[in-house]
Backbone as ProteinMPNN parsed JSONL, in Angstrom:
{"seq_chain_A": "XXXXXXXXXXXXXXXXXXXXXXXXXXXXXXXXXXXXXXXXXXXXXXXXXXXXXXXXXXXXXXXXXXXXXXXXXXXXXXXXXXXXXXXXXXXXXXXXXXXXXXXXXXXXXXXXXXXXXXXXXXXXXXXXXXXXXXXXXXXXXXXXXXXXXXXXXXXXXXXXXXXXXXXXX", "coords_chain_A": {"N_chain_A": [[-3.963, -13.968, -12.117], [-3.701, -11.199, -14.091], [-1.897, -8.056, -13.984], [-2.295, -5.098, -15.273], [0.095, -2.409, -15.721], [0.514, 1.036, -15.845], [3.184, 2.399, -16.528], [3.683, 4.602, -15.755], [2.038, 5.028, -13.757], [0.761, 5.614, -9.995], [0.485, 3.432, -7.191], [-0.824, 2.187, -4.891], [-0.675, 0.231, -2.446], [-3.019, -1.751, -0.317], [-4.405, -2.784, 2.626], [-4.787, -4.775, 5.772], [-2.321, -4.867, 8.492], [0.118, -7.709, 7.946], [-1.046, -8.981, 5.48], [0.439, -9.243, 3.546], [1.428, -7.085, 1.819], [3.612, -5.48, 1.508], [5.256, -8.398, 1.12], [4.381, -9.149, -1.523], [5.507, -6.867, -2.846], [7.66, -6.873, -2.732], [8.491, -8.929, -4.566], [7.025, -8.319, -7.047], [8.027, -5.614, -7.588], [10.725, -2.795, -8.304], [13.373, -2.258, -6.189], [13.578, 0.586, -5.767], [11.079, 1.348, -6.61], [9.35, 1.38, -4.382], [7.625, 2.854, -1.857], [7.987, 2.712, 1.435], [5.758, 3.03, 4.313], [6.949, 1.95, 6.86], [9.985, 1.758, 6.147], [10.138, 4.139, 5.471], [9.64, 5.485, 8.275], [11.456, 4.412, 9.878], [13.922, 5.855, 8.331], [13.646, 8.057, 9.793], [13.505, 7.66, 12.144], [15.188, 5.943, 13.015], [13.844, 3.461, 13.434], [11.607, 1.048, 12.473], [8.969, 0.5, 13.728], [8.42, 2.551, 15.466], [5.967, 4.543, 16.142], [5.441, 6.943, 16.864], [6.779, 8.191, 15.13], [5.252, 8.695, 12.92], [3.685, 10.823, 11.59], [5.967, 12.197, 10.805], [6.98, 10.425, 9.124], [5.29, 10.415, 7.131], [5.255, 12.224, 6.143], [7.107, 12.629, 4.825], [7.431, 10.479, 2.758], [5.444, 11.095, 1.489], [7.072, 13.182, 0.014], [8.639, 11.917, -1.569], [7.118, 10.802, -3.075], [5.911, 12.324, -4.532], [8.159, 13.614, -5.663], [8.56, 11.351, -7.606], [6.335, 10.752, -8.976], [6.245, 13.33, -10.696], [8.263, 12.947, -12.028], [7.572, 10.996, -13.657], [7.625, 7.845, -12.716], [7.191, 4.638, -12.153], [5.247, 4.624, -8.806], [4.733, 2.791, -6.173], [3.375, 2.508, -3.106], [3.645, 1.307, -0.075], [1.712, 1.026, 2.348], [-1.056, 0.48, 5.078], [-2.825, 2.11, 4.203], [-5.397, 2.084, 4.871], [-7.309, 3.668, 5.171], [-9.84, 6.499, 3.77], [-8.968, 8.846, 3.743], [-5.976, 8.376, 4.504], [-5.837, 8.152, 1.78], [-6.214, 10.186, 0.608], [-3.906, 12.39, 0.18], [-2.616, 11.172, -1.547], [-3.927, 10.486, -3.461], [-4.487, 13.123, -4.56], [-2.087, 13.809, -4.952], [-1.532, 12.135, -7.137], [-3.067, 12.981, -9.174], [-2.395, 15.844, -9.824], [-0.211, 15.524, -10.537], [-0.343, 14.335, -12.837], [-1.184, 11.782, -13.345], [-2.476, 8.334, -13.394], [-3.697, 6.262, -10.806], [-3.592, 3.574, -9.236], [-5.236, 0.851, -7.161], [-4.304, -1.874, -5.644], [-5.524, -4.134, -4.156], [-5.897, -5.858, -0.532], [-7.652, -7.825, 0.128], [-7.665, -10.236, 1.712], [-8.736, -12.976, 4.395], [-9.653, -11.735, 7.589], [-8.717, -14.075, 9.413], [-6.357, -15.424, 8.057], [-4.605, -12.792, 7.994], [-3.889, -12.36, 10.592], [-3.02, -14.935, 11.443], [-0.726, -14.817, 9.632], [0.563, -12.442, 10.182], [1.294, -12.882, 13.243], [3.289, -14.446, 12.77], [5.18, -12.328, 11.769], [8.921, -11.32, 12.178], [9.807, -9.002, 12.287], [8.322, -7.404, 13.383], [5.401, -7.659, 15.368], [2.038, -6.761, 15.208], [-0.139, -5.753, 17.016], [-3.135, -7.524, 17.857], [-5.631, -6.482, 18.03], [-5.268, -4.187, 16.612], [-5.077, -5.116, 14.21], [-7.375, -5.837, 13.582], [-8.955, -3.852, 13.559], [-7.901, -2.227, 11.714], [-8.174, -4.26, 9.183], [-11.214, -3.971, 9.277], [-11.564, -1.47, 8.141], [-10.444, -1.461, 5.751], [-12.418, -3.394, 4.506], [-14.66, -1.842, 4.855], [-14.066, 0.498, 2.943], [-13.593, -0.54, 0.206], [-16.724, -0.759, -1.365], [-15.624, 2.471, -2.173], [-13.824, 2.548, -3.518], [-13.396, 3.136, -5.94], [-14.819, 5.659, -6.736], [-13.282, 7.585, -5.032], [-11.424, 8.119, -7.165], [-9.639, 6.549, -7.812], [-8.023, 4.798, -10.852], [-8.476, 2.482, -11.609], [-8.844, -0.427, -9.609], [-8.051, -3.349, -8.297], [-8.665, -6.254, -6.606], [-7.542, -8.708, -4.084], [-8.499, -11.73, -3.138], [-7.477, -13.623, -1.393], [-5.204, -15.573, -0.621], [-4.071, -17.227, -2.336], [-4.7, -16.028, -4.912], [-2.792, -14.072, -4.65], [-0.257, -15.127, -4.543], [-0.624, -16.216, -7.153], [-0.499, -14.148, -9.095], [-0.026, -12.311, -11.466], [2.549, -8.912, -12.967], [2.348, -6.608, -15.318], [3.525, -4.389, -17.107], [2.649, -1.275, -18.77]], "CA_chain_A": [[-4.475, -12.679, -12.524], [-2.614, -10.391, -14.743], [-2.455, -6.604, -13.105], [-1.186, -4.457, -15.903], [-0.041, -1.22, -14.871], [1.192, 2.194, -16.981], [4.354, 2.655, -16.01], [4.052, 5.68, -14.854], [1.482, 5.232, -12.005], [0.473, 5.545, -8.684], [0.135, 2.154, -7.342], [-1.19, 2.007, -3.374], [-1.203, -1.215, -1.957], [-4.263, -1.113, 0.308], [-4.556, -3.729, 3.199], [-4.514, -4.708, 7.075], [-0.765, -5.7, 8.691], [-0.28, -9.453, 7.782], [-1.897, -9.36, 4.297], [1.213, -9.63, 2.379], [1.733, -6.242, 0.912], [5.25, -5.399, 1.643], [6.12, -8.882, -0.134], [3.924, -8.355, -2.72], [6.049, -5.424, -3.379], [9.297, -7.233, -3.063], [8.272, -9.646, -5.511], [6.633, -7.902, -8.072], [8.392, -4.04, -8.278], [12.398, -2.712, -8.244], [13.279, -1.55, -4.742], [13.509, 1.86, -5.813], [9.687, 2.002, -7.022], [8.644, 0.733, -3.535], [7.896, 3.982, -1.022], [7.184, 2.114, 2.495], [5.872, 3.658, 5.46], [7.786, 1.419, 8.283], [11.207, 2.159, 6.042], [10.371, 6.04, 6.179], [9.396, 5.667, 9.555], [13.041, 3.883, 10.362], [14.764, 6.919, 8.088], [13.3, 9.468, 10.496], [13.413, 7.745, 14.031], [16.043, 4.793, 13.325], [12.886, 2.278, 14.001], [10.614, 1.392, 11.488], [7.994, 0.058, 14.392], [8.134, 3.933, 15.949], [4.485, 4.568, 15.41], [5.632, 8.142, 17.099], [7.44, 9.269, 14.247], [4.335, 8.62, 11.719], [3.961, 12.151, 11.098], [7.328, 12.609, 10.211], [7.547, 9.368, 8.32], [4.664, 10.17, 5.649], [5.649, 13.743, 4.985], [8.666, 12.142, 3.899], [6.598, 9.181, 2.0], [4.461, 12.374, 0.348], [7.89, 14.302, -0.959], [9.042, 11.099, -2.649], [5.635, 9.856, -3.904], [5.393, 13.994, -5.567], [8.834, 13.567, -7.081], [8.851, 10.094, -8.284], [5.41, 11.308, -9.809], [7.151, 14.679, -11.433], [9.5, 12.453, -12.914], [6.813, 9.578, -14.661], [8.046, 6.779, -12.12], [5.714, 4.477, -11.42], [5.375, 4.891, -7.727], [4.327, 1.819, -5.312], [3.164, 2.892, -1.501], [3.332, 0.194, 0.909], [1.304, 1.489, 3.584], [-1.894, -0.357, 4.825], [-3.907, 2.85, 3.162], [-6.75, 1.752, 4.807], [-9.164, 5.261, 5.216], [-9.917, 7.561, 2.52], [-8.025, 10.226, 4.423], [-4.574, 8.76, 4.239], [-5.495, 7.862, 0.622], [-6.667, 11.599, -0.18], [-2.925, 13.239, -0.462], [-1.379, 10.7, -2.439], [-4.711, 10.601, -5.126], [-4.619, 14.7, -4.619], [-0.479, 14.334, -5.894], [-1.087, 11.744, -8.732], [-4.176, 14.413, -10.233], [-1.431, 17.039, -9.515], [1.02, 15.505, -11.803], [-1.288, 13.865, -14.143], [-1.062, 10.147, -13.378], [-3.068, 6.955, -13.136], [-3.47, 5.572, -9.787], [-4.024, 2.515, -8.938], [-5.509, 0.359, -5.742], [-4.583, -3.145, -5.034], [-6.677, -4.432, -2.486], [-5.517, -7.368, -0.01], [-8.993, -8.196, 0.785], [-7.649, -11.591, 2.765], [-9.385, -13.127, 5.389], [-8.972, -11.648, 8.625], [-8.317, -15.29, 10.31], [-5.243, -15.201, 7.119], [-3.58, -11.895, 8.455], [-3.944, -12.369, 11.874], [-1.713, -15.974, 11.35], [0.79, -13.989, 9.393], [1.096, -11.376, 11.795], [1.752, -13.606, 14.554], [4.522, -15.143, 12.057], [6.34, -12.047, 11.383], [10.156, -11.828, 12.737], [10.573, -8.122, 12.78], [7.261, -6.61, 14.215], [3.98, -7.979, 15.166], [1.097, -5.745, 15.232], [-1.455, -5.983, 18.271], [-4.298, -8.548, 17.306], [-6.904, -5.367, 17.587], [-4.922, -2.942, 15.003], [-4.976, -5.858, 12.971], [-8.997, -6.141, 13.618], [-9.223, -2.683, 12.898], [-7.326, -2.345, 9.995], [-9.254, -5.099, 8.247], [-12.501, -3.966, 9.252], [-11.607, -0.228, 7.708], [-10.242, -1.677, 4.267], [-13.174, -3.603, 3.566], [-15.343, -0.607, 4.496], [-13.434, 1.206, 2.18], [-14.033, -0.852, -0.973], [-17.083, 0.014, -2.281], [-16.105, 3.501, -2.265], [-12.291, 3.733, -4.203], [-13.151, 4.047, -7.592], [-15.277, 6.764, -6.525], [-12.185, 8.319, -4.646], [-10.43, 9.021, -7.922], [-8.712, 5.014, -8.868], [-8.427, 4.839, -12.417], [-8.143, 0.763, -11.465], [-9.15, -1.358, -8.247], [-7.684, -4.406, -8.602], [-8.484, -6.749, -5.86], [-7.359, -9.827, -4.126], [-9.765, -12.033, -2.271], [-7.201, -15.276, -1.484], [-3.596, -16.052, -0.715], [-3.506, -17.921, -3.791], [-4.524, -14.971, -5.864], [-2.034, -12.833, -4.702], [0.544, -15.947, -5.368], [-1.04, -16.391, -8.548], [-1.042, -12.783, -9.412], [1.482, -11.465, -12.341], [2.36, -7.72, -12.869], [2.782, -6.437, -16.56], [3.779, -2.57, -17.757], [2.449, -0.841, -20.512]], "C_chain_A": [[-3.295, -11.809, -12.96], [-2.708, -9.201, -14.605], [-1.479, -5.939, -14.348], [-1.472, -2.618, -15.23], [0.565, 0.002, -16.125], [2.136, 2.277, -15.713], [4.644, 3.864, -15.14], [2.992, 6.072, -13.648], [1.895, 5.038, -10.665], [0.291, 3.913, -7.869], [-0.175, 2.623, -5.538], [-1.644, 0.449, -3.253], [-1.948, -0.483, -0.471], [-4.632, -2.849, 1.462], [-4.155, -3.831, 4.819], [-2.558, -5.13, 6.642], [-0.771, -7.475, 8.133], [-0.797, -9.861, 6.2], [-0.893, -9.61, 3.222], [1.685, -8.416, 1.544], [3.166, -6.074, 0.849], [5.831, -7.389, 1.02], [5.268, -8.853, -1.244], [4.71, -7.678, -3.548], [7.415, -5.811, -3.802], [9.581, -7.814, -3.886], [8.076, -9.119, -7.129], [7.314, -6.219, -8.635], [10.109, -3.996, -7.94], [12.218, -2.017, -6.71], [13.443, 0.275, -4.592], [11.837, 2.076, -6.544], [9.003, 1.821, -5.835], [8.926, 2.474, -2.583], [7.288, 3.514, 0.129], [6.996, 3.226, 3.958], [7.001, 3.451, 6.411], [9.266, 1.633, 7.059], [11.229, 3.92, 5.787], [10.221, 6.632, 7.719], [11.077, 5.106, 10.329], [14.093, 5.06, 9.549], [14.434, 7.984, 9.119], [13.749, 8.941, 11.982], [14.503, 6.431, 14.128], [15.296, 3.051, 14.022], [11.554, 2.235, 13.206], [8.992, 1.036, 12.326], [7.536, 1.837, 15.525], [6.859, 4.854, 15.815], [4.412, 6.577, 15.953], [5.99, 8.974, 16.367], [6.571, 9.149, 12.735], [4.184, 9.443, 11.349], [5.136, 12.415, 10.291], [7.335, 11.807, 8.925], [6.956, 9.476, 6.405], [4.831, 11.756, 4.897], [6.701, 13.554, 4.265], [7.95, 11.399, 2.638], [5.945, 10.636, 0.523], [5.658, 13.144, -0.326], [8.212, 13.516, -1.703], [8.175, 10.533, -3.458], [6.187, 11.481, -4.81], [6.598, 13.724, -6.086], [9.376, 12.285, -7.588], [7.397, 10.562, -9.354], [5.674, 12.316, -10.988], [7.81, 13.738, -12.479], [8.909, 11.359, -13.868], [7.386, 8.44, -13.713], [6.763, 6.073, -11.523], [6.535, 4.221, -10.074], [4.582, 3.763, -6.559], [4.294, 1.962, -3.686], [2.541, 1.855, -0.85], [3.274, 0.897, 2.118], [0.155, 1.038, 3.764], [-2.883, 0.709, 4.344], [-5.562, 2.395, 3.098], [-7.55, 2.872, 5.106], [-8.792, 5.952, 4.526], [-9.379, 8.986, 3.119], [-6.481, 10.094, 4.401], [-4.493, 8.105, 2.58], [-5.804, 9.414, 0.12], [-5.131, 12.421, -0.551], [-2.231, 12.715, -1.504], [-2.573, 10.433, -3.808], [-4.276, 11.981, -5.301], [-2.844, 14.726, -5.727], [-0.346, 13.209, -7.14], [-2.083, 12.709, -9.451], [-3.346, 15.713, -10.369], [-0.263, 17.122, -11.045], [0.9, 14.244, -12.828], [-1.379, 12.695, -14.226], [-1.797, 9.4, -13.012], [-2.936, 7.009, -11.713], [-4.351, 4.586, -10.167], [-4.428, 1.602, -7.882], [-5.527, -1.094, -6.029], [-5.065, -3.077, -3.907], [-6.28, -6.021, -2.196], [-6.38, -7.911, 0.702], [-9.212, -9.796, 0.877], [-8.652, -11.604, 4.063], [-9.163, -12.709, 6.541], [-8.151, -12.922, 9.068], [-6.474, -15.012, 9.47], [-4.203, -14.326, 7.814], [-2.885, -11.925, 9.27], [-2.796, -13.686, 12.171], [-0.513, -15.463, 10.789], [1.729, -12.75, 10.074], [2.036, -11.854, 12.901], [3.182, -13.925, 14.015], [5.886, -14.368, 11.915], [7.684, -12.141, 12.421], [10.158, -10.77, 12.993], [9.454, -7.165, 13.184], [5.93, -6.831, 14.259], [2.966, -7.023, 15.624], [0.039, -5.707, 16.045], [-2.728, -6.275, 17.678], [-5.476, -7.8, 16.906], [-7.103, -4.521, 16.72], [-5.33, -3.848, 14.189], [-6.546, -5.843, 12.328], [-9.412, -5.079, 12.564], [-8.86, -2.204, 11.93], [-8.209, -3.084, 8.877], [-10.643, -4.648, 8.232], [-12.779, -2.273, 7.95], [-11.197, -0.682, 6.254], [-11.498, -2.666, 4.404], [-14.447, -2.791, 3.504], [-15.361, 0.524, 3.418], [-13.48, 0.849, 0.292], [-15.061, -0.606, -1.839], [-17.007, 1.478, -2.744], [-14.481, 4.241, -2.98], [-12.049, 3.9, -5.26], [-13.877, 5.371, -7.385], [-14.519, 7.727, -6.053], [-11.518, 8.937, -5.679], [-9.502, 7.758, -8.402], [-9.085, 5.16, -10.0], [-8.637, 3.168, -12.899], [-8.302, 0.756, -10.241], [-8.934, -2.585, -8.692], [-7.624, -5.071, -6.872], [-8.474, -8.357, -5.302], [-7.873, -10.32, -3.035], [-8.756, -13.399, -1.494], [-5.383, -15.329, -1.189], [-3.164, -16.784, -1.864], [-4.126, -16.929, -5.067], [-3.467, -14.159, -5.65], [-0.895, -13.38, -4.767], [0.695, -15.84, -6.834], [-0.516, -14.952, -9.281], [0.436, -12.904, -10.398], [1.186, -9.68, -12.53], [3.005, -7.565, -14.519], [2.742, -4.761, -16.698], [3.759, -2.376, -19.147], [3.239, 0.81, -20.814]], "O_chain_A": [[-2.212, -11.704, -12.384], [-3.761, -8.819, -15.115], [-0.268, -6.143, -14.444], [-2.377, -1.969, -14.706], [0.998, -0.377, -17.213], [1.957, 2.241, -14.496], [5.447, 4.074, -14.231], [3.039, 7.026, -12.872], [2.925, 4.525, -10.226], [-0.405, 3.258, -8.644], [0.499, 3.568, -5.126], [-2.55, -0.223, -3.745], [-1.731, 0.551, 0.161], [-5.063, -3.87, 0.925], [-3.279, -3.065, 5.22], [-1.885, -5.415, 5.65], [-1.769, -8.188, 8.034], [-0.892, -11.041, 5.863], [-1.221, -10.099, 2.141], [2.35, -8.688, 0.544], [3.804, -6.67, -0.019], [6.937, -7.434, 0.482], [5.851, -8.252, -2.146], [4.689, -7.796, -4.773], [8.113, -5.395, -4.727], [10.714, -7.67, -4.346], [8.757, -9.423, -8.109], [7.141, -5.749, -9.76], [10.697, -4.948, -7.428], [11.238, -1.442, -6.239], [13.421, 0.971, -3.577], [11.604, 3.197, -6.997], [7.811, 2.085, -5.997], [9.977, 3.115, -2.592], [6.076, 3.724, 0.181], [7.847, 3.962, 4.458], [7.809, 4.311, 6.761], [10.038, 1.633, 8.018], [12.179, 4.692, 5.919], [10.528, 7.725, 8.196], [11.562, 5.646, 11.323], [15.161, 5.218, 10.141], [15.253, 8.902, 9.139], [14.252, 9.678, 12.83], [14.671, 5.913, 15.232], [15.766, 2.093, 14.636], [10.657, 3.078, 13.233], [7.949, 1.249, 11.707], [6.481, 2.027, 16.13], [6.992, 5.964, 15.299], [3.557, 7.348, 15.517], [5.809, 10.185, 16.502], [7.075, 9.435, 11.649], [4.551, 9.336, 10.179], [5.093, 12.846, 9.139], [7.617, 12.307, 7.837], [7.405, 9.13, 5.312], [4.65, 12.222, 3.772], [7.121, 14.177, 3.29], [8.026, 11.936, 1.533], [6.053, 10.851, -0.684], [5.314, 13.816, -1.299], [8.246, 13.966, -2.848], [8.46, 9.845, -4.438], [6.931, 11.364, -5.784], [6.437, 13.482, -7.282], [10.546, 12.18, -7.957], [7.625, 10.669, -10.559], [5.306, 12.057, -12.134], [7.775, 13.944, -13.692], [9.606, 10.858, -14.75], [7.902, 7.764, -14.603], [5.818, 6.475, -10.845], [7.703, 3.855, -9.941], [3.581, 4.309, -6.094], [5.239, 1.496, -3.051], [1.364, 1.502, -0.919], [4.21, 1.302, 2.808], [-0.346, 0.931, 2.645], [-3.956, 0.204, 4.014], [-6.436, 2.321, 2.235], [-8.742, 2.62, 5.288], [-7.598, 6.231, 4.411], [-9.612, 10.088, 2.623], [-5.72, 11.059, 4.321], [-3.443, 7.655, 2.121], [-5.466, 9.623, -1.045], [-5.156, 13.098, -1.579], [-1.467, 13.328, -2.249], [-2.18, 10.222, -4.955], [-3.589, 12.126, -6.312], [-2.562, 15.357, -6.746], [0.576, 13.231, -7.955], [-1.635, 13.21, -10.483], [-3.776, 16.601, -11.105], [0.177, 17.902, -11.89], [1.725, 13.507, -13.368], [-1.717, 12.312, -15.346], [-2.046, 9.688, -11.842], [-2.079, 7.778, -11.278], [-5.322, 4.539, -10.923], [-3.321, 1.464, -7.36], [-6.51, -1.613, -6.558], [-5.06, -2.274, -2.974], [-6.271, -6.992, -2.953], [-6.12, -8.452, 1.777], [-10.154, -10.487, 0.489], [-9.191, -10.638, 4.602], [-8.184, -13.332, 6.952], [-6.924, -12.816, 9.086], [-5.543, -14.533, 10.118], [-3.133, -14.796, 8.201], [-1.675, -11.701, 9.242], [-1.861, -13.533, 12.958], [0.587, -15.608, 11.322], [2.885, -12.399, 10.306], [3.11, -11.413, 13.311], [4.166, -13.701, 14.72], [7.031, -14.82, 11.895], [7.618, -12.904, 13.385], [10.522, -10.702, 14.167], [9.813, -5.994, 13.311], [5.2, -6.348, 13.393], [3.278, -6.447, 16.666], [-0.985, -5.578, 15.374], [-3.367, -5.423, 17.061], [-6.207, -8.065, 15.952], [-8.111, -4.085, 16.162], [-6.051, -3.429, 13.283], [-6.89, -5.839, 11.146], [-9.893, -5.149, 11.433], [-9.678, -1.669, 11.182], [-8.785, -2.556, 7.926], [-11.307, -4.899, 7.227], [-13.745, -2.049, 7.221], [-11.848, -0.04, 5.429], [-10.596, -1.847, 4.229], [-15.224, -2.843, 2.55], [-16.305, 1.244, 3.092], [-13.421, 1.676, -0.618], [-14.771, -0.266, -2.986], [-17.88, 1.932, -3.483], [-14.049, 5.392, -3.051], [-11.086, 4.472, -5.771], [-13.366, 6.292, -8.022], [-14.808, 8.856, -6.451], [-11.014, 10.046, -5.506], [-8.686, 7.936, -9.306], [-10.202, 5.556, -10.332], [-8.859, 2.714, -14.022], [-7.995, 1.754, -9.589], [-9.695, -2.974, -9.578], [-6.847, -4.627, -6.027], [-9.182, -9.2, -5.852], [-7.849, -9.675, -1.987], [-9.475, -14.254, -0.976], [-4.587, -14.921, -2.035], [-1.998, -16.89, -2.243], [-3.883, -17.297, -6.217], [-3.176, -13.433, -6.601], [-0.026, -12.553, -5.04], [1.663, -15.524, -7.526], [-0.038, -15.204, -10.386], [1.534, -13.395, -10.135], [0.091, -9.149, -12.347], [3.95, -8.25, -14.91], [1.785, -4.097, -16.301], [4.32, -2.833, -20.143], [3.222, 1.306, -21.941]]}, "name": "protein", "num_of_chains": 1, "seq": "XXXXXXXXXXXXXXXXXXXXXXXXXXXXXXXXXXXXXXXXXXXXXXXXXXXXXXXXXXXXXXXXXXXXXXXXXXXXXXXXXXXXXXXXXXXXXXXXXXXXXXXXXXXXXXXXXXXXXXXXXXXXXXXXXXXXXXXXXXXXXXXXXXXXXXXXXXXXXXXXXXXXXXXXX"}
C-alpha cells in the first residue's frame, strides 16, 4: 500500500503499545519529522516510561506539533492517539495553521501487540493498558474522518504495515 502524504501534514499514528508505530516512524519519516510522546516524556522527567510526567510531556509534544505546523513541516506524532480527546488539540492546531491531517491506523490484532509488547527491550506495557488501548482505537475508527482527517489510512496486518510505502506530494 502506497500512503501518499502532502508534505506539509499532520500525520498521527493511531494505535495500542506493541503495534509498531514508533518503527513505522523510524522507517518511513526523518527523525526530525517524528514528535514522540515517550521521547518528550524522557526530555521532561529523564524517563521516557514516566507516565507522571505525561502532562508535561504533551504540552511540550503540542508546542512542537504548532511550530513544525507554522512552518509547513510535515509533522508525524507517535503517540498511541487512541480517544478523540487526545486527538482533538492536535486536529484543533493543524485547522489553526491550515493543514491536512492525516490518521494511520494500526488496527493489528490484539493477540499481534500483546506478543510485541512482551518483546520489547526498553519498556513493556501492562497486558491490560495494552487491552485497553486496543479496545479504544478500534472504537475510535468509525468515527475519525468525522473528527476532521482529511485521510484515514488503515492497517489491518503486520504484513501491510511491512508492505506499506510512504510517498510526498
Amino acid at each position: 500500500m502506497k500512503l501518499p502524504l502532502p508534505d506539509h501534514s499532520l500525520v498521527l499514528l493511531i494505535g495500542p503499545a506493541g503495534c509498531g508505530k514508533s518503527t513505522f516512524a523510524r522507517k518511513h519519516f526523518r527523525p526530525t519529522e517524528v514528535v514522540s510522546s515517550d521521547a518528550c516524556r524522557g526530555m521532561v522527567a529523564d524517563d521516557e516510561a514516566d507516565q507522571t510526567a505525561s502532562k508535561d510531556a504533551f504540552e511540550l509534544l503540542h508546542r512542537i506539533v504548532a511550530m513544525r505546523l507554522r512552518r509547513g513541516r510535515l509533522t508525524v506524532v507517535d503517540a498511541t492517539n487512541v480517544r478523540a480527546r487526545e486527538r482533538k488539540e492536535l486536529l484543533a492546531l493543524a485547522r489553526a495553521h491550515r493543514r491536512p491531517a492525516v490518521a494511520i491506523v494500526f488496527d493489528l490484532p490484539l493477540r499481534t501487540c500483546q506478543q510485541r509488547n512482551l518483546r520489547r527491550t526498553n519498556r513493556v506495557v501492562p497486558r491490560e493498558v495494552v487491552r485497553v488501548q486496543h479496545r479504544r482505537m478500534r472504537l475510535s475508527l468509525p468515527r475519525l474522518k468525522a473528527e476532521g482527517f482529511a485521510k484515514v489510512l488503515v492497517f489491518c496486518s503486520a504484513k501491510d504495515v511491512d508492505a506499506a510505502t510512504v510517498g510526498r506530494r
